[in-house]
Each structure stands twice: as C-alpha cells, then as structure tokens.
C-alpha positions as CSV (number, residue, x, y, z in Angstrom):
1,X,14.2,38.3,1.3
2,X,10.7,37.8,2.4
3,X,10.4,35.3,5.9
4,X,7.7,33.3,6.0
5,X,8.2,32.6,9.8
6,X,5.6,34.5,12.0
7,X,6.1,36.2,14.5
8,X,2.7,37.7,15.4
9,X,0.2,35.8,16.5
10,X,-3.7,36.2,14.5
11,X,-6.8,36.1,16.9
12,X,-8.6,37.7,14.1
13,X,-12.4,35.5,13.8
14,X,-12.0,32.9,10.8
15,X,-13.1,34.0,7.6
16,X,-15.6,31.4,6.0
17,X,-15.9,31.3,1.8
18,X,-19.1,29.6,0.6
19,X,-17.4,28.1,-2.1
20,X,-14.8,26.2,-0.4
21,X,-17.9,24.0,0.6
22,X,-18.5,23.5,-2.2
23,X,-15.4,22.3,-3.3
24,X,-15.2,20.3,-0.1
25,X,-18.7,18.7,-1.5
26,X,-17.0,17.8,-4.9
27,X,-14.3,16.6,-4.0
28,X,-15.8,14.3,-0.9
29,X,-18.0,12.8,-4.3
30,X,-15.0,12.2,-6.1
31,X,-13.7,10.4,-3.2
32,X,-16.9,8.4,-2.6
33,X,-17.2,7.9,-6.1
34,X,-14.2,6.1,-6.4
35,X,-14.7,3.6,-3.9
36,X,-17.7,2.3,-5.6
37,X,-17.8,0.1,-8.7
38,X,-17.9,1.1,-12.3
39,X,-16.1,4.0,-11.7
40,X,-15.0,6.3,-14.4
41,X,-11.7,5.1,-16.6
42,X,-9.5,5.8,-18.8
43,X,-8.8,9.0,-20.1
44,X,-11.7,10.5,-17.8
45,X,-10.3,8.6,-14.6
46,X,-6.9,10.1,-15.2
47,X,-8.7,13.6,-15.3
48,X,-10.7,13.1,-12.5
49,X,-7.5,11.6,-10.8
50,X,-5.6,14.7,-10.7
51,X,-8.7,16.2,-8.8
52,X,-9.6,13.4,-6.5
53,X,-7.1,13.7,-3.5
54,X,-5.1,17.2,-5.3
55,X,-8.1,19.0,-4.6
56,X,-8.9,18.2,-0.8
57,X,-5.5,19.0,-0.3
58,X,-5.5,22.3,-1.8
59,X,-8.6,23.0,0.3
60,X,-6.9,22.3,3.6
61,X,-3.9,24.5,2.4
62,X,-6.3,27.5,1.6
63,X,-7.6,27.0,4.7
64,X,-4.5,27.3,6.9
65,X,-3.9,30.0,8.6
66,X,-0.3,29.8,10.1
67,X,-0.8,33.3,12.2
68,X,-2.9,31.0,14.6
69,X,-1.1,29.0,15.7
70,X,1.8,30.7,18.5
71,X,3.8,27.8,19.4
72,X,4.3,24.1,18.1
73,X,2.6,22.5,20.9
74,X,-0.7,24.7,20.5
75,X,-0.5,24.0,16.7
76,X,0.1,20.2,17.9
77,X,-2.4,20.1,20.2
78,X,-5.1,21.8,17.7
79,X,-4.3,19.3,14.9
80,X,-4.7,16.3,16.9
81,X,-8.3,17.7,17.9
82,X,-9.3,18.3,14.5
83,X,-7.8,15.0,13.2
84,X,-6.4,12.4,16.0
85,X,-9.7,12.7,17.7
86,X,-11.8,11.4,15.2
87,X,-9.6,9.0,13.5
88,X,-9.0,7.3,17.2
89,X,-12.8,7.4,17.8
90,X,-13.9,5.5,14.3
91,X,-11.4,3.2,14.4
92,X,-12.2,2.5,17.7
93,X,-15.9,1.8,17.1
94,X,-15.4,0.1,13.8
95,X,-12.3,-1.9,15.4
96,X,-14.9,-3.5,18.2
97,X,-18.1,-4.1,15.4
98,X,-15.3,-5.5,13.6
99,X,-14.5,-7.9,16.6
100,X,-17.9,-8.8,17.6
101,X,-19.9,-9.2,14.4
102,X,-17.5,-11.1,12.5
103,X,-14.4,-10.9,10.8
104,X,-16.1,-11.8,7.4
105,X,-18.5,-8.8,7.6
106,X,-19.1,-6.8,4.7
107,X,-15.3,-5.9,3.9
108,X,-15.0,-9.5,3.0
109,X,-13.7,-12.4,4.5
110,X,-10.9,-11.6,7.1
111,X,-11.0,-14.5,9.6
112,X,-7.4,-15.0,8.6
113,X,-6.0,-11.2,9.9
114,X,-4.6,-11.6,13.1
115,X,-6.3,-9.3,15.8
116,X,-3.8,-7.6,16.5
117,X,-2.7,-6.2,12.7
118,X,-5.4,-3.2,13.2
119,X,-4.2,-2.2,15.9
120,X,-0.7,-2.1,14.3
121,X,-2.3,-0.5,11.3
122,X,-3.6,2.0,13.4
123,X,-0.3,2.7,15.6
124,X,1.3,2.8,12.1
125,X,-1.3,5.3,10.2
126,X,-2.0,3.2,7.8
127,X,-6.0,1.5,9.3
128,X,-6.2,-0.3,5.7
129,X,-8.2,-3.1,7.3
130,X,-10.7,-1.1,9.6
131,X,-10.9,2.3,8.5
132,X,-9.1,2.6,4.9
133,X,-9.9,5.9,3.6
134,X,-8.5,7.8,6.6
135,X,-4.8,7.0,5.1
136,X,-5.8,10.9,4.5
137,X,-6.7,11.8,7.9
138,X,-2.9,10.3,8.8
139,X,-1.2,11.8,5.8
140,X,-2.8,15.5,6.5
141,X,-1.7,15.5,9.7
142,X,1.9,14.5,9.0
143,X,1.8,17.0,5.7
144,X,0.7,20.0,8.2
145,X,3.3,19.3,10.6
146,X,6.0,19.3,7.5
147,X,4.5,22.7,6.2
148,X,4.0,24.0,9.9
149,X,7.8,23.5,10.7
150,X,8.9,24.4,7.3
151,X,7.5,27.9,6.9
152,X,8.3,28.7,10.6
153,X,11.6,28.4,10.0
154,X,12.5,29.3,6.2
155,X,12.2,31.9,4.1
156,X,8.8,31.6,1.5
157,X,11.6,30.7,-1.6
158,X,13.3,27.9,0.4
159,X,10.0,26.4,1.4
160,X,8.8,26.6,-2.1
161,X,12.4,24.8,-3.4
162,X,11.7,22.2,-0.9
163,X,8.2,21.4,-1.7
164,X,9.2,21.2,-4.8
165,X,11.4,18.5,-4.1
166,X,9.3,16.5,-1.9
167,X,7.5,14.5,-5.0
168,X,10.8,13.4,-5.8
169,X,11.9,12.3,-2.5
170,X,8.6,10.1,-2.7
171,X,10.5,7.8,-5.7
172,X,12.4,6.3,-3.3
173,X,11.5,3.0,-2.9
174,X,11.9,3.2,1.1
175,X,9.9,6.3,1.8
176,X,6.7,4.0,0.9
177,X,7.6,2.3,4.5
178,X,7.3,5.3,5.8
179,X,4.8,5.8,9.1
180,X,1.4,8.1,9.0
181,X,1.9,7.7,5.1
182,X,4.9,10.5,5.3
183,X,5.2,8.8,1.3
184,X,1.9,10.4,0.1
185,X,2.9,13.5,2.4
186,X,5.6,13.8,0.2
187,X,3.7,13.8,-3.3
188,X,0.7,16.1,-2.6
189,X,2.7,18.9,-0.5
190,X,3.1,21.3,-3.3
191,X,-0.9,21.4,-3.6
192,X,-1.0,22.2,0.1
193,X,1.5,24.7,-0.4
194,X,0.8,26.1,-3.5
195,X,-2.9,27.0,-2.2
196,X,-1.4,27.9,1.3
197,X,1.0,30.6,-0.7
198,X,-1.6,32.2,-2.5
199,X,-4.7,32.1,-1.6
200,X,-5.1,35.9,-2.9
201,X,-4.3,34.5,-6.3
202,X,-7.1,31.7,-5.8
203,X,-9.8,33.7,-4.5
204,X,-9.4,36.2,-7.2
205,X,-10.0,33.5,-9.7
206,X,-13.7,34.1,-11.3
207,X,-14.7,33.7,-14.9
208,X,-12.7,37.2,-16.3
209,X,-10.3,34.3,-16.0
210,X,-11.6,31.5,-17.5
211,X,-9.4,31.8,-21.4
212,X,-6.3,31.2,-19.1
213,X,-7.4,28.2,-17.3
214,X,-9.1,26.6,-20.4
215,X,-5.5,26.8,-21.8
216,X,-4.0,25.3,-18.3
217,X,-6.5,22.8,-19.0
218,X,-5.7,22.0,-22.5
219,X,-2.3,21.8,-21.5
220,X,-3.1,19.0,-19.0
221,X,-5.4,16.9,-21.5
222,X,-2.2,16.8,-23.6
223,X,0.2,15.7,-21.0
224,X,-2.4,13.4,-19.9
225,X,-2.7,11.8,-23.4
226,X,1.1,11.6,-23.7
227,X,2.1,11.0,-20.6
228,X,5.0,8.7,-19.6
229,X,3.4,6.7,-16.8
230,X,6.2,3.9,-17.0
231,X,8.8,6.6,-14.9
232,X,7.7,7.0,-11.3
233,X,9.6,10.5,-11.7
234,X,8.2,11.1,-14.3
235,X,4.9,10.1,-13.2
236,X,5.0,12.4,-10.1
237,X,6.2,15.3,-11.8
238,X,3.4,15.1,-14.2
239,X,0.9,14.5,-11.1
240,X,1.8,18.0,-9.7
241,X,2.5,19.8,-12.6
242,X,-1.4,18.6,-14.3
243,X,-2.9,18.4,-10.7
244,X,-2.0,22.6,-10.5
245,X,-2.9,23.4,-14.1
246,X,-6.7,21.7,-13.7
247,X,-7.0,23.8,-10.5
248,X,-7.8,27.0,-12.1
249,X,-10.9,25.7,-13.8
250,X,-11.9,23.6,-11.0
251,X,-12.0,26.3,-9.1
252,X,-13.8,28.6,-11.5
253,X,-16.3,26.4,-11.7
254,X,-16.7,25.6,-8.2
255,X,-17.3,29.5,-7.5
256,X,-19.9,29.7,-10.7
257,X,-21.8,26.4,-9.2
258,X,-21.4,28.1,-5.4
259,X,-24.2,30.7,-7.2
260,X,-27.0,28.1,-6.7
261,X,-29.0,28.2,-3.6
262,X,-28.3,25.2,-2.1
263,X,-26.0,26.6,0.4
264,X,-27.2,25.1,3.6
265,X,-27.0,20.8,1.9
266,X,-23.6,21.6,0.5
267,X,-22.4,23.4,3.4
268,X,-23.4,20.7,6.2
269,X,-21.9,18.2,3.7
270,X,-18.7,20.4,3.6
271,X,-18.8,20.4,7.2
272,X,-18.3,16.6,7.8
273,X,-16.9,15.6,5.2
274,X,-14.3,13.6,7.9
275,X,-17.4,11.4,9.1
276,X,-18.5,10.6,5.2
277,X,-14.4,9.3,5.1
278,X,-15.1,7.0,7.7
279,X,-18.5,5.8,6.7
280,X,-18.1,5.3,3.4
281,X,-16.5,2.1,3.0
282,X,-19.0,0.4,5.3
283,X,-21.9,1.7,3.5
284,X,-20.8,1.3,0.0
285,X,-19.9,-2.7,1.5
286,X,-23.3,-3.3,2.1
287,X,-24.2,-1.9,-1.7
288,X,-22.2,-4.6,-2.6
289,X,-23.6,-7.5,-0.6
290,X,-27.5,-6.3,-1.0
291,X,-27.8,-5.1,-4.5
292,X,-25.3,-7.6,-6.2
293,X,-27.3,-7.3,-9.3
294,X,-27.6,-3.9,-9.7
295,X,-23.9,-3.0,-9.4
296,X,-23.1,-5.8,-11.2
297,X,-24.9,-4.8,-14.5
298,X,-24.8,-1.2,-13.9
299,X,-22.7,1.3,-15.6
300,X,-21.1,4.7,-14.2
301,X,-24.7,6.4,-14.0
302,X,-25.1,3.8,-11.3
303,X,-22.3,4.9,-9.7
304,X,-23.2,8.3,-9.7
305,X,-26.3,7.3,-7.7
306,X,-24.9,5.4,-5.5
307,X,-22.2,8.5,-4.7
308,X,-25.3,10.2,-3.9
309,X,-27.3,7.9,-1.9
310,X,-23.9,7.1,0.3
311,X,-23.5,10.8,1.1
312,X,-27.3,11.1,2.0
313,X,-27.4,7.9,4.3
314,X,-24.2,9.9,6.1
315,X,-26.1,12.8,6.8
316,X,-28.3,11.0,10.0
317,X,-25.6,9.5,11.5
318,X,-24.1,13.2,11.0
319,X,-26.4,14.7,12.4
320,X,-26.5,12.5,15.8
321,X,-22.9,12.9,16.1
322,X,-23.0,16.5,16.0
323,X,-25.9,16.5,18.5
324,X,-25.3,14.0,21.1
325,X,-21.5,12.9,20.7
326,X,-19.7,16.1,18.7
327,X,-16.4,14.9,20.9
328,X,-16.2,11.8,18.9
329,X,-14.7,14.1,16.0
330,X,-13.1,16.6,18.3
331,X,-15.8,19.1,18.6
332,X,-18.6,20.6,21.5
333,X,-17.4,22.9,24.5
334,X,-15.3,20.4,25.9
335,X,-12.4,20.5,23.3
336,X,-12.9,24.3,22.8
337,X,-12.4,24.9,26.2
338,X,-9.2,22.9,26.4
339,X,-8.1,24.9,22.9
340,X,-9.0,28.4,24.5
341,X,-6.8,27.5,27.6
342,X,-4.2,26.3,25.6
343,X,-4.4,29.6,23.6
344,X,-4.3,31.9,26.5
C-alpha cells in the first residue's frame, strides 16, 4: 500500500503554471462578485456556487507541495507567514479605522457591538464584523493543518476515506461552533485534497478532454435542477460531488482563456488576491453609500462592473503594499530570512 507520509524533504525551486493565475483571477471575481448587489440567482447562482469557494480551494491544494515542508513546526511557522501575518495586519488596521471613524461607517450602523466582540471574533477566526471575507484566510489555515497531519501520517486510501467523510462530520449541528471555522474546513477538504492527489491528472486536462467534462457538467446541471436541498446531508454530498464534476471544465477553460496575452494583469491580480479579500468589503461599502441609485436600479451587468472596478481600485493599494510594507502580508527579506533559517 502506497504511504503518503514523506520522508524526503523537496528543496527543488517552485514550479509556477500561468493558468493557475488565472484561475486565482476568476475565482477572486466570483468572490467579489458575490458580495456586491444584484448578484446572479437561481439556477445560475447555484452553478456559479459550486465554483465560488470549491475552486480557490482546489487551487491552494494544487499548489501544495507537502515535500517542503520537513517538520510540523517549519510547515507551522510557513503557514502562519503566508496567512496569520496578513489576516493579523488587516484586522488590525481596519479594527483601529473602525474605532476612530465611527462605528456606523460604511458596514452600517454598529454603535451597539461591544468593543470588545472583534477582538473575540478575531481570537475566535471568525472577524465577521471587521474583516468578514477572511473566514477563508482562517478556514485555509485550519484545512492545511488537517491535510498536513493527515497525509503525514496515513496511507493515500485512508486519507482519501477520511476526507471523504469530513462533509458529513460538518452536519453536526455542534461543529458549526467550532473555532477558525474548522465547520467549513470540514465541507471543502475533499476539493483541497482531491486537487492535492492529482495534480498530474489536472494539469493534463486540455480540450482533447473537453466531451468528458461536458458530460461531468451535464451531470451537475441535473443534480442541480433536482437537487434535494431540504437534507443538510444531502446537501453536502451534492456540494462535493457537483463542486468536482464542474471542475473539469472550469479548468479547461481556464487553460484555453490562460492563451490570451494578458499575462502580467491577471498574474499580479493572482498574486494578491489575499489583499483584494480584505479590501473588498470596504470598497464595495462605499458603492453602496455613494452610488445608491445606480445599484439600486441596476441589474447583474452592473455588478459585473462593479466586480471589475473593485479589483482595479485594489491594485494601488497593492502595489504600495508590496513596495513599502510587503511584511504586512508576510512578505520582503525579513520573513524570508526567518523561513530560510528555519529551513536550515
């Protein structure tokens, strides 16, 4: 029986694929997209649904290379750069404008939270009130620590039995008390593991492909139109099973789109896609409170260009943080220094 615990350690330099950013662009506008009004529903927002969060996670699983990572507390230590770093440093600096300029600012009117509840939000990993949409910074970072431990120590079937079983584990009605959202952890692990298993099998999808994931996808439309959505099991199961079966011609469609020359917007998009999470919501809040009448009458076109014109107000601040504060998300000489060390 194959292990999937390591034993050698992989200094080999990091591969990059160019479409991966572009997926990571996609799926950050999926994402934005939501949070703004007039989003798509129905039949479409249950399609786009089972792309929305499935498909970041299935990035970060392709991504992970467990052959770097010798011991838990480098692996630790690495993960709380990447991710600890800049969820501390955002809800730290939207925590204080939060504090200063008014509790009724932009978010709405929240003169009657404590001051105190953020900061238990934020022990907690759950920053709904100051910095919502990293609830997937949190539940990342408790799903890679889960994977991390579990394919360290178990053979590749056992993992994949309890993966599996995970989604499940998330109908019990306890598990949604759970800290760092360990609940959602529990639901979207198979898409981090699935893509984390084979990744050969992903980046050898291309359109010679594309008959077999047009009937994947057909399969999904029909599950989606017959769903039962009243079961929470059921409901779950259908998330993973239709989440997977979409993913095939996502994917082939991310790598025919990844043809266009726009490498280097998609790519620096792709890049920071962790400072677009945290600047999202504030943007998209003062959509709301200056253009009242636009969003109010617009329709889902409108959405779509105010998806766009949130992303492209991101890039400045992007670009300053990466020039003159890059440790605010974990990055510059400083934090690869203390990894190299670490390392050695």
């Amino acid at each position: 029986m194959e292990k999937a615990n390591i034993k050698s350690y992989d200094t080999s330099p990091k591969i990059r694929y160019a479409w991966v950013d572009y997926a990571k662009f996609f799926s950050i506008f999926l994402v934005v997209s939501y949070h703004i009004p007039h989003r798509a529903d129905g039949y479409v927002g249950e399609l786009l649904s089972l792309l929305r969060m499935p498909a970041f996670f299935m990035i970060a699983g392709f991504l992970f290379n467990t052959n770097k990572f010798h011991s838990l507390s480098y692996f630790l230590k690495h993960r709380s750069i990447q991710l600890l770093i800049p969820y501390t440093s955002f809800f730290t600096f939207f925590y204080i404008s939060w504090l200063l300029f008014g509790r009724d600012w932009i978010g709405g009117n929240e003169l009657d939270i404590p001051l105190w509840k953020p900061l238990m939000e934020f022990a907690y990993g759950t920053p709904v009130t100051i910095i919502a949409p990293y609830w997937f910074i949190c539940c990342l970072f408790s799903m890679q620590i889960i994977y991390y431990l579990l394919i360290r120590q178990f053979p590749k079937p056992i993992v994949i039995i309890i993966v599996s079983i995970c989604p499940l584990l998330h109908c019990i009605p306890w598990t949604s008390y759970l800290p760092w959202n360990l609940s959602a952890a529990l639901l979207y692990i198979p898409f981090y593991a699935f893509s984390n298993m084979n990744k050969d099998f992903i980046q050898s999808l291309t359109s010679k492909h594309i008959l077999g994931a047009i009937i994947a996808f057909c399969i999904t439309l029909v599950c989606i139109r017959y769903g039962n959505y009243s079961n929470m099991i059921f409901k779950n199961i259908q998330i993973v099973i239709c989440g997977l079966l979409v993913m095939p011609i996502y994917t082939i469609f991310i790598k025919a789109f990844s043809h266009l020359k726009i490498d280097k917007a998609v790519s620096f998009i792709g890049k920071n896609t962790i400072i677009i999470l945290a600047l999202q919501n504030y943007i998209i809040g003062c959509f709301k409170l200056y253009f009242k009448s636009i969003i109010e009458y617009g329709g889902y076109a409108t959405n779509i260009i105010l998806t766009l014109l949130t992303i492209i107000i991101c890039c400045l601040p992007i670009k300053l943080i990466n020039s003159y504060v890059p440790f605010l998300v974990g990055r510059g000489p400083y934090f690869e220094k203390k990894l190299n060390k670490t390392r050695t």
